[in-house]
DRENDO-1510 file (C-alpha; in Angstrom, 1 decimal, always signed):
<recs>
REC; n; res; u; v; w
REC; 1; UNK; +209.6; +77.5; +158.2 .
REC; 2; UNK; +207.8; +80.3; +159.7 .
REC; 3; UNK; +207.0; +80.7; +163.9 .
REC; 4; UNK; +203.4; +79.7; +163.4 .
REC; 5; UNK; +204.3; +76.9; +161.5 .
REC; 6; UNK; +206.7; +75.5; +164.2 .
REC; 7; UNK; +204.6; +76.1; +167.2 .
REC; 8; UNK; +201.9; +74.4; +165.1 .
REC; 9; UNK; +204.2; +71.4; +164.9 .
REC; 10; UNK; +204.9; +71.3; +168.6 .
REC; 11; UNK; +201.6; +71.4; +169.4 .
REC; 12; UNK; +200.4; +68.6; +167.3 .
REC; 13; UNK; +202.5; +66.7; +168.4 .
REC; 14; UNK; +202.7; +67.6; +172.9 .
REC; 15; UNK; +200.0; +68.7; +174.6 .
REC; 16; UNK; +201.3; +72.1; +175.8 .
REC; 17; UNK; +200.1; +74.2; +178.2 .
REC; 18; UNK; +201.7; +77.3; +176.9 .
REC; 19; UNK; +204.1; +77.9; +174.1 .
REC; 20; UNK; +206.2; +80.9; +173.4 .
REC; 21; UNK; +208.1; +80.7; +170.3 .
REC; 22; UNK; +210.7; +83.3; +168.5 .
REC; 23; UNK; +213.5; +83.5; +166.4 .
REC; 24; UNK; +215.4; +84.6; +163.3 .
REC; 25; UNK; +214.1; +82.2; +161.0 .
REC; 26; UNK; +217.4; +79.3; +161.4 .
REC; 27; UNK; +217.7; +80.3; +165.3 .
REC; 28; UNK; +214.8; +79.5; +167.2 .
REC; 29; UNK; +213.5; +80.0; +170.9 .
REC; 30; UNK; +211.0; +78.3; +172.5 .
REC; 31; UNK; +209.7; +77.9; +176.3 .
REC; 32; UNK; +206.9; +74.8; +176.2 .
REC; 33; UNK; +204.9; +73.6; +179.6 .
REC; 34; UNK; +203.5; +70.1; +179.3 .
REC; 35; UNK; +202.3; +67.7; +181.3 .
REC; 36; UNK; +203.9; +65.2; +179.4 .
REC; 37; UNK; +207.3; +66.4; +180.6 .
REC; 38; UNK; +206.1; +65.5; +184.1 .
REC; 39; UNK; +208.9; +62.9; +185.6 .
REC; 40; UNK; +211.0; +63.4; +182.3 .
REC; 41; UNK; +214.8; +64.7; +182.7 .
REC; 42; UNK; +215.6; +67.8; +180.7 .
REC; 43; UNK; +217.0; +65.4; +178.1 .
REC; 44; UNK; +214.3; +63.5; +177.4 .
REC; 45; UNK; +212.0; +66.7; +177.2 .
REC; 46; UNK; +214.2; +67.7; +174.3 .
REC; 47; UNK; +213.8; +64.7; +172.4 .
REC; 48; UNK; +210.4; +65.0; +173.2 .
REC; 49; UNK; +210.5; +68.1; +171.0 .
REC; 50; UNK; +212.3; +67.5; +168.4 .
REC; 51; UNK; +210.3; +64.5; +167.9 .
REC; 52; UNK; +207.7; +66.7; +167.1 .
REC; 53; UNK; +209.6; +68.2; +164.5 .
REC; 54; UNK; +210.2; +65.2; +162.5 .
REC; 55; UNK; +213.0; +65.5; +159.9 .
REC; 56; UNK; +213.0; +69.6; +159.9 .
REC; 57; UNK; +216.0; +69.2; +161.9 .
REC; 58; UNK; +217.6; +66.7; +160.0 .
REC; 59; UNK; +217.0; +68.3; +156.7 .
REC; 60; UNK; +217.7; +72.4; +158.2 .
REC; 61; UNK; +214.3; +73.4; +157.7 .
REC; 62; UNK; +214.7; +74.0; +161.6 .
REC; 63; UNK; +218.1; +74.7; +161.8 .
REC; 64; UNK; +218.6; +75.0; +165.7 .
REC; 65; UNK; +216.3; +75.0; +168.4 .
REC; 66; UNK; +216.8; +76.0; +172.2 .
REC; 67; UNK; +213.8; +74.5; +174.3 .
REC; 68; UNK; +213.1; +75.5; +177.8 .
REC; 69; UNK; +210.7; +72.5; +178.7 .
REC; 70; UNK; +209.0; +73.1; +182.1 .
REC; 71; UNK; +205.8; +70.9; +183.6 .
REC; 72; UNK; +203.2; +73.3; +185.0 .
REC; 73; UNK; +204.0; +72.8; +188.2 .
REC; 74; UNK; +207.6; +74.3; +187.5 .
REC; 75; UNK; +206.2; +77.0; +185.7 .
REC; 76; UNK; +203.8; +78.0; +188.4 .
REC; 77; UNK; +207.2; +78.1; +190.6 .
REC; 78; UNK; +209.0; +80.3; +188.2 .
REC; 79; UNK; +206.3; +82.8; +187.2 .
REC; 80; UNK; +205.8; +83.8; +190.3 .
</recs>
């Protein structure tokens, strides 16, 4: 899978803000703001994620994934 195709995923399927994705094609990077991640902990933001993703995970299509999940009001903070 290709970064558009990703990022196309994780939008599909969260309503994001903003989304920044990169990587090597197996090693991926991504920084997502979504409301939905309001009152979530950072665990439950990931899942939220990789739900997204479906099986890619499971069959290496995406082979790993670091997420930086922020709500907007945490990204306001941090962009600063």
């Amino acid at each position: 899978m290709n970064a558009d195709q990703i990022r196309e995923l994780i939008a599909a399927g969260l309503p994001c803000q903003h989304i920044t994705l990169q990587g090597d094609g197996r090693h991926w990077f991504t920084t997502i703001v979504s409301e939905a991640f309001d009152g979530k902990r950072p665990i439950q933001r990931h899942q939220m994620v990789y739900a997204t993703l479906g099986d890619k995970m499971k069959t290496d299509e995406v082979h790993a994934l670091s997420i930086k999940a922020y709500t907007p009001a945490e990204w306001a903070a941090i962009a600063k």
